[in-house]
PDB file of N, CA, C and O in Angstrom:
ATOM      1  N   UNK A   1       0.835  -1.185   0.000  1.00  0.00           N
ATOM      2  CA  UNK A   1       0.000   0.000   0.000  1.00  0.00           C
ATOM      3  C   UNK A   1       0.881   1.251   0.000  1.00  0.00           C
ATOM      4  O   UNK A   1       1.837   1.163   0.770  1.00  0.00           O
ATOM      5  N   UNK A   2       0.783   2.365  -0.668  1.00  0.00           N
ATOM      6  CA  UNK A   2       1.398   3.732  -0.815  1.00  0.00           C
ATOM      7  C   UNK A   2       1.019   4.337   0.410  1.00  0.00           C
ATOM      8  O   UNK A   2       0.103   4.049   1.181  1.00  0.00           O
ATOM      9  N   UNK A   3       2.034   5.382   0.464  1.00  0.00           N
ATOM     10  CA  UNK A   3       2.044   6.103   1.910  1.00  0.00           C
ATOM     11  C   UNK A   3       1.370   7.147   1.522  1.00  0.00           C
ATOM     12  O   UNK A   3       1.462   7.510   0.350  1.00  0.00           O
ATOM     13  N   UNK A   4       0.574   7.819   2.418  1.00  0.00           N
ATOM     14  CA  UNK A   4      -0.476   8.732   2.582  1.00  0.00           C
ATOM     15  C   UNK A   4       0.236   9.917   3.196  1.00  0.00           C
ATOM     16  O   UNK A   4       1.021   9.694   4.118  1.00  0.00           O
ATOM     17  N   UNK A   5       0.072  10.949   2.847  1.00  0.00           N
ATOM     18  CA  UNK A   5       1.045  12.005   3.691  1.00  0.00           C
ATOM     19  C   UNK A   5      -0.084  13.128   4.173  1.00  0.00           C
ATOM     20  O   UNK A   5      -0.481  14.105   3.539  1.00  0.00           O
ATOM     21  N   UNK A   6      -0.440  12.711   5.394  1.00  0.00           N
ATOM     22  CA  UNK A   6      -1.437  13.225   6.501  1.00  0.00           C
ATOM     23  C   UNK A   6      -1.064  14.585   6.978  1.00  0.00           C
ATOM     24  O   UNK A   6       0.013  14.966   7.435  1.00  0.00           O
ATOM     25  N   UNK A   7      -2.374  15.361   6.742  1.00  0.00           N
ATOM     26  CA  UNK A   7      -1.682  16.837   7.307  1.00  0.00           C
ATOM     27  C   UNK A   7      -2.146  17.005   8.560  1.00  0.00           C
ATOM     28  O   UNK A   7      -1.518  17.674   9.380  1.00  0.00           O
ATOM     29  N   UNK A   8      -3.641  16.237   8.923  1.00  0.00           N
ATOM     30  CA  UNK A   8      -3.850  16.564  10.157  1.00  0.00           C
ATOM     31  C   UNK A   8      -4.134  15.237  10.623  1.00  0.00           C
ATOM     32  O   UNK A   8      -4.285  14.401   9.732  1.00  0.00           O
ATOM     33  N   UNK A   9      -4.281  14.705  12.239  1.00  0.00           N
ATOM     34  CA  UNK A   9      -4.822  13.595  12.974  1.00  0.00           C
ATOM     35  C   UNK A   9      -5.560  14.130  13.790  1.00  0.00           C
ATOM     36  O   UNK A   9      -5.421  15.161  14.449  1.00  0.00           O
ATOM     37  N   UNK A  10      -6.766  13.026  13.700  1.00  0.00           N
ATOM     38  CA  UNK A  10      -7.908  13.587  15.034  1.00  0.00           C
ATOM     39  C   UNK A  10      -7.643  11.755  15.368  1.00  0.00           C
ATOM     40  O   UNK A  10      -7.095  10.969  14.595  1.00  0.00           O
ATOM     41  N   UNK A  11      -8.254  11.419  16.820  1.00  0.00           N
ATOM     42  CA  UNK A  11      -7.902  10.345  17.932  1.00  0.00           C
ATOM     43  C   UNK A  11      -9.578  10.613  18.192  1.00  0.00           C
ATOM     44  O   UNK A  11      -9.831  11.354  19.141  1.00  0.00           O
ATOM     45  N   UNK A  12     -10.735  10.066  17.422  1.00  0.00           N
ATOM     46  CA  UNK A  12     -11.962  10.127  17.848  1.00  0.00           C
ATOM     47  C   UNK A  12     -12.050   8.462  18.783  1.00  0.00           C
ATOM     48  O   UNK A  12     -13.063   7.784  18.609  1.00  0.00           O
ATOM     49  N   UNK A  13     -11.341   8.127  19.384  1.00  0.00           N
ATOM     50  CA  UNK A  13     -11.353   6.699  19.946  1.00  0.00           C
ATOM     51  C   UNK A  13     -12.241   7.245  20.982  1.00  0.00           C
ATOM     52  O   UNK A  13     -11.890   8.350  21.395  1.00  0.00           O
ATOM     53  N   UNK A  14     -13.714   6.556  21.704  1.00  0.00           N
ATOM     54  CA  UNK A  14     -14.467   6.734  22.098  1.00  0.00           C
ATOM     55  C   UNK A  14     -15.879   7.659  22.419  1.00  0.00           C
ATOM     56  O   UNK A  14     -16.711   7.813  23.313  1.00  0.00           O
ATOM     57  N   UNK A  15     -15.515   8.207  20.916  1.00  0.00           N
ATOM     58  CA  UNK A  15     -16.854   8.795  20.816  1.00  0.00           C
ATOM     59  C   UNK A  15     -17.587   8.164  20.058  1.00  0.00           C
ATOM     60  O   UNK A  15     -17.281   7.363  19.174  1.00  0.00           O
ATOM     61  N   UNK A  16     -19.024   8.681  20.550  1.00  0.00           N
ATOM     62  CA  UNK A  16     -20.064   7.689  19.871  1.00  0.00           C
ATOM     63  C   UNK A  16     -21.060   8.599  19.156  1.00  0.00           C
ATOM     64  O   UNK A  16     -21.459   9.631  19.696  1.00  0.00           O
ATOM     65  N   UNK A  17     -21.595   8.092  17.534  1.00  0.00           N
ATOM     66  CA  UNK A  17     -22.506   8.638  17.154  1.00  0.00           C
ATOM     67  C   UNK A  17     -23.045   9.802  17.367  1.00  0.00           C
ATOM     68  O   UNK A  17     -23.987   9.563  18.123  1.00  0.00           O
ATOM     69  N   UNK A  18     -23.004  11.261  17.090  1.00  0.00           N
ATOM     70  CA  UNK A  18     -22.577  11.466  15.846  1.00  0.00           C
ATOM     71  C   UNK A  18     -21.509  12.223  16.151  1.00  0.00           C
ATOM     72  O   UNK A  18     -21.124  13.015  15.291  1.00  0.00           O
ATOM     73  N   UNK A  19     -20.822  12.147  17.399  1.00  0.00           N
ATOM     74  CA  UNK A  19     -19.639  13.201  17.641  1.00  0.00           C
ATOM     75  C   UNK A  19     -18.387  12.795  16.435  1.00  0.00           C
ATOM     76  O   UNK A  19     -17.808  13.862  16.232  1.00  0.00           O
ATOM     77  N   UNK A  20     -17.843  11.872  15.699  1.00  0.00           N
ATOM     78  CA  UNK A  20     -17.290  11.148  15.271  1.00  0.00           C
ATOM     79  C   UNK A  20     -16.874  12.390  14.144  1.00  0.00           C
ATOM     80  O   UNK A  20     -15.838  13.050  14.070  1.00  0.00           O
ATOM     81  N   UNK A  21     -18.302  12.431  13.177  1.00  0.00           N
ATOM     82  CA  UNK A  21     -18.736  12.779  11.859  1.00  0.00           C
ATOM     83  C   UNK A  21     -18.477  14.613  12.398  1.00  0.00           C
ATOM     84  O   UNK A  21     -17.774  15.422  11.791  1.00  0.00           O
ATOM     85  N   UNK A  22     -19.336  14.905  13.778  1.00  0.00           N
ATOM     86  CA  UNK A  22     -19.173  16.356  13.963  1.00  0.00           C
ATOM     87  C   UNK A  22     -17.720  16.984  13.945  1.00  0.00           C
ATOM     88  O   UNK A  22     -17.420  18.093  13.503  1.00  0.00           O
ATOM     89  N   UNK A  23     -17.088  16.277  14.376  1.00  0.00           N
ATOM     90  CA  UNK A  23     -15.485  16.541  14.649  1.00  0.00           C
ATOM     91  C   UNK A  23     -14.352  16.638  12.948  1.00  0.00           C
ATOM     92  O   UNK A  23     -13.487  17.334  12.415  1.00  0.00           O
ATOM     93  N   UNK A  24     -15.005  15.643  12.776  1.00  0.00           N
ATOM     94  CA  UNK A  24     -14.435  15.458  10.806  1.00  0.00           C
ATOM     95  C   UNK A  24     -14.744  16.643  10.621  1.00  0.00           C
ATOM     96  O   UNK A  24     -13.956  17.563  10.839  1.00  0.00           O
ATOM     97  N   UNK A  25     -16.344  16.862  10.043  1.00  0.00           N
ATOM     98  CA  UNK A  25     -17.187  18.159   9.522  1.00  0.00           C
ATOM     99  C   UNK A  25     -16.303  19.600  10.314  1.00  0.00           C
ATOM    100  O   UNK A  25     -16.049  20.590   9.627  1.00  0.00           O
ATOM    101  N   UNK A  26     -16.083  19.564  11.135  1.00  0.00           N
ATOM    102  CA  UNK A  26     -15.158  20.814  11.691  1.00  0.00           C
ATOM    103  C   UNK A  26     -13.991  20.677  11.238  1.00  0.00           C
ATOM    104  O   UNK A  26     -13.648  21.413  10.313  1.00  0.00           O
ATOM    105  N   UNK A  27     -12.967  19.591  11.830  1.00  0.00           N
ATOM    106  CA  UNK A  27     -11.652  19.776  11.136  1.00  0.00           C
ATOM    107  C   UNK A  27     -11.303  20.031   9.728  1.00  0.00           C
ATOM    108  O   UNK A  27     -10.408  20.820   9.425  1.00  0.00           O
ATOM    109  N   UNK A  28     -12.158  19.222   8.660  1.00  0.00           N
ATOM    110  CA  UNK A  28     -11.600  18.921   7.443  1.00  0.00           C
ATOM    111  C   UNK A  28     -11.664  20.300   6.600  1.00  0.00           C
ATOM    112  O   UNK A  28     -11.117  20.464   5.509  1.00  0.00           O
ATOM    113  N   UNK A  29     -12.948  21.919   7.775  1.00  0.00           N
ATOM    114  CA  UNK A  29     -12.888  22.601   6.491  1.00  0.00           C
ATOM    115  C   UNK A  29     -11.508  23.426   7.433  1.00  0.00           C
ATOM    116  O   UNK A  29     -11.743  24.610   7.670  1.00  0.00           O
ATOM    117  N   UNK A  30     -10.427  23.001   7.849  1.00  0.00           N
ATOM    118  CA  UNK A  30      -9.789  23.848   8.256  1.00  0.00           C
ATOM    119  C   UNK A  30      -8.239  23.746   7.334  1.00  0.00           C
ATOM    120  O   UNK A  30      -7.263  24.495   7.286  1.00  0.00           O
ATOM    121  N   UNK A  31      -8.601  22.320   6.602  1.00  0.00           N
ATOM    122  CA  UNK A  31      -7.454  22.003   5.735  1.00  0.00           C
ATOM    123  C   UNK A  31      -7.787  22.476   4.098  1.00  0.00           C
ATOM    124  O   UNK A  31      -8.898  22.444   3.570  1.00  0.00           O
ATOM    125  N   UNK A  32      -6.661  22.865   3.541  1.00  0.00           N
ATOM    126  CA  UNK A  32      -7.111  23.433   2.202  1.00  0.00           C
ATOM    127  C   UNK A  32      -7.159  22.003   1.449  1.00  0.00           C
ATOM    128  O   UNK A  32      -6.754  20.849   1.589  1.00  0.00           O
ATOM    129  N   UNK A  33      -8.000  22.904   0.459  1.00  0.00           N
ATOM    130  CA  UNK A  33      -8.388  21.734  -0.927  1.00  0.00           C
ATOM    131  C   UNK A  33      -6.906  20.997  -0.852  1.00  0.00           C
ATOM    132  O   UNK A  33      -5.787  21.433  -0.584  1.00  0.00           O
ATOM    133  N   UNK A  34      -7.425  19.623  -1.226  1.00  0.00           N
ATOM    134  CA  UNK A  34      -6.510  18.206  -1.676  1.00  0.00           C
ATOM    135  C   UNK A  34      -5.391  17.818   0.256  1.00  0.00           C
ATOM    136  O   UNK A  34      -4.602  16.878   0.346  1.00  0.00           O
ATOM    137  N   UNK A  35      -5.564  18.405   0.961  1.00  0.00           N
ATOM    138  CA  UNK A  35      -5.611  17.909   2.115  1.00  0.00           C
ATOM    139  C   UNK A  35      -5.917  16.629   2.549  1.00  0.00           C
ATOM    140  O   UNK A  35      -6.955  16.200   2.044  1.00  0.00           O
ATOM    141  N   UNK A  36      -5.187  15.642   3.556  1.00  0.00           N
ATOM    142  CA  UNK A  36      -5.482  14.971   4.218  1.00  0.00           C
ATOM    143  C   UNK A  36      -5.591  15.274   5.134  1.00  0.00           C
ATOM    144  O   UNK A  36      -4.868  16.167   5.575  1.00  0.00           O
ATOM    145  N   UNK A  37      -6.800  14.531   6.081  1.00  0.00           N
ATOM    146  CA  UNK A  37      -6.861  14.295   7.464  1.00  0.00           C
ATOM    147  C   UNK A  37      -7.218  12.845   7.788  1.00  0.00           C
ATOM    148  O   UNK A  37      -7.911  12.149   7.046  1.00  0.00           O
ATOM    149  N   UNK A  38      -6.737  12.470   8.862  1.00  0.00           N
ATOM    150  CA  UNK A  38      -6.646  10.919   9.070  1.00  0.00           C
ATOM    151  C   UNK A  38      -7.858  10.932  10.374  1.00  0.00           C
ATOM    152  O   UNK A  38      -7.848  11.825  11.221  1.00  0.00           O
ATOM    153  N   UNK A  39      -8.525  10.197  10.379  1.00  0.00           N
ATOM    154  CA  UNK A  39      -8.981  10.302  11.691  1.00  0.00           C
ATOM    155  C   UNK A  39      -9.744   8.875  12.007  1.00  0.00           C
ATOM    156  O   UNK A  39     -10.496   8.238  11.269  1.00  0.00           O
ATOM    157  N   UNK A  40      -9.332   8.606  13.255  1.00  0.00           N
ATOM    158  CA  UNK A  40      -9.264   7.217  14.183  1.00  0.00           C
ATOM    159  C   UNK A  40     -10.370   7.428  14.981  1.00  0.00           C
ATOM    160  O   UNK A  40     -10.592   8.456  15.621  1.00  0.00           O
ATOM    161  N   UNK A  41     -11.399   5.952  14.909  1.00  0.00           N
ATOM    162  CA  UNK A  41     -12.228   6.311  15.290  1.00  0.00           C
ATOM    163  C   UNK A  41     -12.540   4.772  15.956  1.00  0.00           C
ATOM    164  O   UNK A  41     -12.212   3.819  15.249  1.00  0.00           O
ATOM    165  N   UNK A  42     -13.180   4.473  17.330  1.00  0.00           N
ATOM    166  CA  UNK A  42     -13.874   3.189  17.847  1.00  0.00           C
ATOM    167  C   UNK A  42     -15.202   3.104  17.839  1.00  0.00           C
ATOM    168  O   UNK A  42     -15.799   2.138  18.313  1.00  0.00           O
ATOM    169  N   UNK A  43     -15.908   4.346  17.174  1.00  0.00           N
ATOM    170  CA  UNK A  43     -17.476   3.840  16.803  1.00  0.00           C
ATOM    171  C   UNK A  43     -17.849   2.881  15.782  1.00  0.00           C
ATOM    172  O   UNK A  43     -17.457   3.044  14.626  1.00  0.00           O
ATOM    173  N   UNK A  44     -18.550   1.927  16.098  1.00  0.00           N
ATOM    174  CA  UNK A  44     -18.884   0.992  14.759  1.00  0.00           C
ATOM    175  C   UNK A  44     -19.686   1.667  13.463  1.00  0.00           C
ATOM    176  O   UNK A  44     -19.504   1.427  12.270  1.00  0.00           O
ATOM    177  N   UNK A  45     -20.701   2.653  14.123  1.00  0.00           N
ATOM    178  CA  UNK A  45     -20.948   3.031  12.882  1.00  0.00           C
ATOM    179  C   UNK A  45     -20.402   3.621  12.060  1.00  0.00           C
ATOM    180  O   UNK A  45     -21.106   3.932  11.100  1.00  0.00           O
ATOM    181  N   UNK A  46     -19.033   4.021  12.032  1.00  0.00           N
ATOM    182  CA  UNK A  46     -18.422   5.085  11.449  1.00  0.00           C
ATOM    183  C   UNK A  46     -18.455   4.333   9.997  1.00  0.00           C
ATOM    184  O   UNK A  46     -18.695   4.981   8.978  1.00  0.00           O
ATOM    185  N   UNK A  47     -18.156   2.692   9.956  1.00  0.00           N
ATOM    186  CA  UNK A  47     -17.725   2.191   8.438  1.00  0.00           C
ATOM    187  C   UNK A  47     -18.930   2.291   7.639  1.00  0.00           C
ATOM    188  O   UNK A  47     -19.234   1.569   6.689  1.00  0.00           O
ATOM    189  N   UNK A  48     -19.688   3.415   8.202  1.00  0.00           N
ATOM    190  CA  UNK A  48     -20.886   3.517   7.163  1.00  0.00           C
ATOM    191  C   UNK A  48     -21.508   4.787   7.374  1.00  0.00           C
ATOM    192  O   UNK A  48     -22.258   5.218   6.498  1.00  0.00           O
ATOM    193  N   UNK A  49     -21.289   5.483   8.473  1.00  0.00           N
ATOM    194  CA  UNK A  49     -21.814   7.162   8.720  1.00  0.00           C
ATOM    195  C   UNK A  49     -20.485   7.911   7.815  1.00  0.00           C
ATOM    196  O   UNK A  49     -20.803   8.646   6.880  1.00  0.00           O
ATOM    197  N   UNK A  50     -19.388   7.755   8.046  1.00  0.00           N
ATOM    198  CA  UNK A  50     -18.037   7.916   7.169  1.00  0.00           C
ATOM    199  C   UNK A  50     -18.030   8.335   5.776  1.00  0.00           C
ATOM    200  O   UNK A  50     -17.656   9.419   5.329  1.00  0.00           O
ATOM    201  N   UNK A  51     -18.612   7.072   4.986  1.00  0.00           N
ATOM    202  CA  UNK A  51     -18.785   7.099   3.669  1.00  0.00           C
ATOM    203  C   UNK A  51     -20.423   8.085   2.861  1.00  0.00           C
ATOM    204  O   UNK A  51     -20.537   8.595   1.747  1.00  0.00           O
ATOM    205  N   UNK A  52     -21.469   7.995   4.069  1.00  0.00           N
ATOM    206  CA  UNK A  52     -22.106   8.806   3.683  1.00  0.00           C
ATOM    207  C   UNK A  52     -21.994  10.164   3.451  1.00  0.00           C
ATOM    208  O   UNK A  52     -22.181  10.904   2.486  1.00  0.00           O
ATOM    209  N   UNK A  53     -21.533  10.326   4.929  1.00  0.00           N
ATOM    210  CA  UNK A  53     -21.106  12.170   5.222  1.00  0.00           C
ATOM    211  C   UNK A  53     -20.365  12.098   4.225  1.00  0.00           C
ATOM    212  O   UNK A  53     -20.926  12.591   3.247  1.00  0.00           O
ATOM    213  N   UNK A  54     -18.998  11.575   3.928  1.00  0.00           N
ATOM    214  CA  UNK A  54     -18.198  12.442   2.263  1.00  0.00           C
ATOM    215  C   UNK A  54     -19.011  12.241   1.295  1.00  0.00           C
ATOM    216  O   UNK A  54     -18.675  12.988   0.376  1.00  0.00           O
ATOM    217  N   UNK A  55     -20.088  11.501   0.957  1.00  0.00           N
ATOM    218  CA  UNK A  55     -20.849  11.629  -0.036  1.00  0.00           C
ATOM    219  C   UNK A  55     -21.437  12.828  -0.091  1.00  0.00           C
ATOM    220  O   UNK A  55     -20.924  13.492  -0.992  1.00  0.00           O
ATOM    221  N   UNK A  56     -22.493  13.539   0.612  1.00  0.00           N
ATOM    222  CA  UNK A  56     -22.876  14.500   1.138  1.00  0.00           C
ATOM    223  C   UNK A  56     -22.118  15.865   1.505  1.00  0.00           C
ATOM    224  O   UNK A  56     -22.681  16.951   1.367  1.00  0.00           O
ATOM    225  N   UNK A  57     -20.956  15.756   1.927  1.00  0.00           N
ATOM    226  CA  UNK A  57     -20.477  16.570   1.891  1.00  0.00           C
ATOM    227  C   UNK A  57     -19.358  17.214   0.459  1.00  0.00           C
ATOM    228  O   UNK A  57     -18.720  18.259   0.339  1.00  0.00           O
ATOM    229  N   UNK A  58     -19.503  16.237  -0.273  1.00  0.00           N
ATOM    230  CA  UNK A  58     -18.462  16.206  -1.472  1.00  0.00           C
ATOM    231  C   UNK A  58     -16.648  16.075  -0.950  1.00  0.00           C
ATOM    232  O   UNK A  58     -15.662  16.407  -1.608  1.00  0.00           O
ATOM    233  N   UNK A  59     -16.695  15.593   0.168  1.00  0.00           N
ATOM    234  CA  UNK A  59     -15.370  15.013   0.308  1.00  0.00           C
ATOM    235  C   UNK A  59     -14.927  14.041  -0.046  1.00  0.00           C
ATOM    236  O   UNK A  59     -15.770  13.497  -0.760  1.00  0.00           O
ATOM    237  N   UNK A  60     -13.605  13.157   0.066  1.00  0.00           N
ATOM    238  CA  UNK A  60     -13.016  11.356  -0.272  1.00  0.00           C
ATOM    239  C   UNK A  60     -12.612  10.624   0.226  1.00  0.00           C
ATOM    240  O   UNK A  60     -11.389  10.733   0.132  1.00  0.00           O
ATOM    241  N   UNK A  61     -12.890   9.787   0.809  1.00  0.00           N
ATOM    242  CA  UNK A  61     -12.261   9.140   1.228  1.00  0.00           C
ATOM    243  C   UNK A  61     -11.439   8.433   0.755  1.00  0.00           C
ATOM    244  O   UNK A  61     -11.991   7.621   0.013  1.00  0.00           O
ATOM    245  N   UNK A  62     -10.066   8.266   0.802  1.00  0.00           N
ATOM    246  CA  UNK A  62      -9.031   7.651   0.161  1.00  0.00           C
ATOM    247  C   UNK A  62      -8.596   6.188   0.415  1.00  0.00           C
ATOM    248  O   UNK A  62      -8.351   5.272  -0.370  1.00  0.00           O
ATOM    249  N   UNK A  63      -8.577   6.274   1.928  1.00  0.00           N
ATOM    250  CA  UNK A  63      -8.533   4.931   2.241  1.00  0.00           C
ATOM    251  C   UNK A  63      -9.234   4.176   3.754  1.00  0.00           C
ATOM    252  O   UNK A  63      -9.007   5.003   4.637  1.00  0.00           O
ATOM    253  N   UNK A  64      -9.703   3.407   4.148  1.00  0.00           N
ATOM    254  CA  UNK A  64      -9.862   3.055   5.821  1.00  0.00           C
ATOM    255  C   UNK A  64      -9.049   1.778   5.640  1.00  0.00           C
ATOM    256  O   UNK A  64      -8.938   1.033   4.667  1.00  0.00           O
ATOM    257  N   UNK A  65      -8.364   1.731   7.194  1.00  0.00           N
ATOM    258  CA  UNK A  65      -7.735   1.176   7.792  1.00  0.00           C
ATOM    259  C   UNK A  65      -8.536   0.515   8.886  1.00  0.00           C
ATOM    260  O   UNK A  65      -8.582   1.057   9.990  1.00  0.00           O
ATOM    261  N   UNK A  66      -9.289  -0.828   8.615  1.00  0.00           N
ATOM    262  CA  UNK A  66      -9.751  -1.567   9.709  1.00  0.00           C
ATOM    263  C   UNK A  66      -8.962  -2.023  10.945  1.00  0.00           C
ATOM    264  O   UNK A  66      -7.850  -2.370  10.549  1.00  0.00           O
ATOM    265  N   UNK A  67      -9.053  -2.150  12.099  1.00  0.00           N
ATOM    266  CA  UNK A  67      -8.096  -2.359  13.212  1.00  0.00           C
ATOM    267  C   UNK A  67      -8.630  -3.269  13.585  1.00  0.00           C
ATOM    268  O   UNK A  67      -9.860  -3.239  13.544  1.00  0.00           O
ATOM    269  N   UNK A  68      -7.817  -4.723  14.220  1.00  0.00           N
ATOM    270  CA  UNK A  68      -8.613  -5.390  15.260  1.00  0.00           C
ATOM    271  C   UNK A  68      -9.373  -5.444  16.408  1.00  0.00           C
ATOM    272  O   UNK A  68     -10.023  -6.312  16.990  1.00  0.00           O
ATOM    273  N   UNK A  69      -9.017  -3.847  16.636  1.00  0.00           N
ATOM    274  CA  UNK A  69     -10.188  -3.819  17.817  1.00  0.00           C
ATOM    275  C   UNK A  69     -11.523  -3.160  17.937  1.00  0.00           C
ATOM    276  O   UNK A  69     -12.124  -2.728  18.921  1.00  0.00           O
ATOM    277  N   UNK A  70     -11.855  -3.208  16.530  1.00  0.00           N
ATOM    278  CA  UNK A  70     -13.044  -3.076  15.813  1.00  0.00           C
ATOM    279  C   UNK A  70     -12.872  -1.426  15.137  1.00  0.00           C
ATOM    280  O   UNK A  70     -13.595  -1.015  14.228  1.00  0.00           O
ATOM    281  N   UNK A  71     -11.889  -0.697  15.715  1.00  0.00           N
ATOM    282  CA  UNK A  71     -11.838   0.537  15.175  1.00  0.00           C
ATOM    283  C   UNK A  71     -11.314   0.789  13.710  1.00  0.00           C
ATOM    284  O   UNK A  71     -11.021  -0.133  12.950  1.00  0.00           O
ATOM    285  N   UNK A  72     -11.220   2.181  13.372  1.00  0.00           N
ATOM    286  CA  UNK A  72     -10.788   2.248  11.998  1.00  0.00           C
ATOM    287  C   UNK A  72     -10.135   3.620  11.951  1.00  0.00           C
ATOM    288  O   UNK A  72     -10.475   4.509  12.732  1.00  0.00           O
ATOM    289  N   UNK A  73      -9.008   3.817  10.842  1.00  0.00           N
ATOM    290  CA  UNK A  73      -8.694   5.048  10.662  1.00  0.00           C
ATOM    291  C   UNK A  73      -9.170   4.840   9.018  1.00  0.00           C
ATOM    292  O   UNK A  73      -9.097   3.913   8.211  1.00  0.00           O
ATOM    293  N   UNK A  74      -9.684   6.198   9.001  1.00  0.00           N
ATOM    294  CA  UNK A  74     -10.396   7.029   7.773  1.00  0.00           C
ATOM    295  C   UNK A  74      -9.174   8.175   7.200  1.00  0.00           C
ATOM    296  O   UNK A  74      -8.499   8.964   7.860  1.00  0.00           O
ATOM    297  N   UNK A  75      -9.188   7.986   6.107  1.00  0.00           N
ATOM    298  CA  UNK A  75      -7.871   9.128   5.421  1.00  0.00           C
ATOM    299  C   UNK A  75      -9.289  10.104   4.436  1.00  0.00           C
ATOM    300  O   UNK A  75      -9.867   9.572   3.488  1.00  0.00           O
ATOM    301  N   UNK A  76      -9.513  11.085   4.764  1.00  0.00           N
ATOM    302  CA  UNK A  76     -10.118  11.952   4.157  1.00  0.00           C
ATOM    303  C   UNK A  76      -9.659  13.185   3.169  1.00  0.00           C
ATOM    304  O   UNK A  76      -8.993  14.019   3.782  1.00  0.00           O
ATOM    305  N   UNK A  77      -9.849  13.472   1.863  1.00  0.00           N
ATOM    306  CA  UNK A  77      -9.217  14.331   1.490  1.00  0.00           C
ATOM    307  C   UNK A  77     -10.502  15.403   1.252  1.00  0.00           C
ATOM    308  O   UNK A  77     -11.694  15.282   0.968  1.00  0.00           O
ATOM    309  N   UNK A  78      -9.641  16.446   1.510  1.00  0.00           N
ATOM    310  CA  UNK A  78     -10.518  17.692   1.473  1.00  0.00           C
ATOM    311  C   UNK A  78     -11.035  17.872  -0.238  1.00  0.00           C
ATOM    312  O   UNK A  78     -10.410  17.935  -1.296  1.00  0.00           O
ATOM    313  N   UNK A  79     -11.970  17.900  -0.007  1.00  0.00           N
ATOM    314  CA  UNK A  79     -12.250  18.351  -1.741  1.00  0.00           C
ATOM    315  C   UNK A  79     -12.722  19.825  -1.784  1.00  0.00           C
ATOM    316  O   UNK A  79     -13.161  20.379  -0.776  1.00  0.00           O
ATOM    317  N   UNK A  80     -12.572  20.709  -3.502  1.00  0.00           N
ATOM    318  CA  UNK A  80     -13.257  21.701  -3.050  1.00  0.00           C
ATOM    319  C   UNK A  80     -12.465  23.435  -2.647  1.00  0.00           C
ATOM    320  O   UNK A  80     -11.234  23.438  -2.632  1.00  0.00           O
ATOM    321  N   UNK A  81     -12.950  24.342  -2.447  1.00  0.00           N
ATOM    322  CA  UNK A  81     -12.210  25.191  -1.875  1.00  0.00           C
ATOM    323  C   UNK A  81     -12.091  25.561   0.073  1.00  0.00           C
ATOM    324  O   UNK A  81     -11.319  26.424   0.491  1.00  0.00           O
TER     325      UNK A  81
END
C-alpha cells in the first residue's frame, strides 16, 4: 500500500454517534483543498456514517484502515475550496 502524507490527525477513539462525523465536519474545512486528514475512530458506525457524510459533503475518502479492535482510521481528502 502507498504512503499517505497526513496533514492533520484527530484520535476520535471513544466517541459515539454522531460526535465522530461532527469533529471530521469541523476539522476537514480547516485544511485546504486536496488535504489529508486521518482520523481514528472506535465507533462501529463510522464504516458507514463515514462514507455517507463524504458523499454529502463532497469530500473522499481515500482509504480506511480496519483495526482489530473493531476501530478504523479514515484518510479523508478535502475536496473543493
Amino acid at each position: 500500500m502507498s504512503e499517505i502524507k497526513v496533514d492533520k490527525e484527530l484520535d476520535l477513539s471513544g466517541l459515539a454517534c454522531p460526535m465522530p462525523i461532527v469533529q471530521v465536519s469541523k476539522e476537514i474545512k480547516t485544511l485546504a483543498a486536496g488535504q489529508i486528514l486521518s482520523a481514528r475512530t472506535t465507533d462501529p458506525g463510522a464504516l458507514s456514517d463515514f462514507p455517507a457524510w463524504a458523499e454529502t459533503s463532497g469530500n473522499e475518502i481515500v482509504r480506511v484502515d480496519e483495526k482489530g479492535d473493531g476501530g478504523a482510521t479514515f484518510y479523508i481528502k478535502r475536496v473543493g475550496p
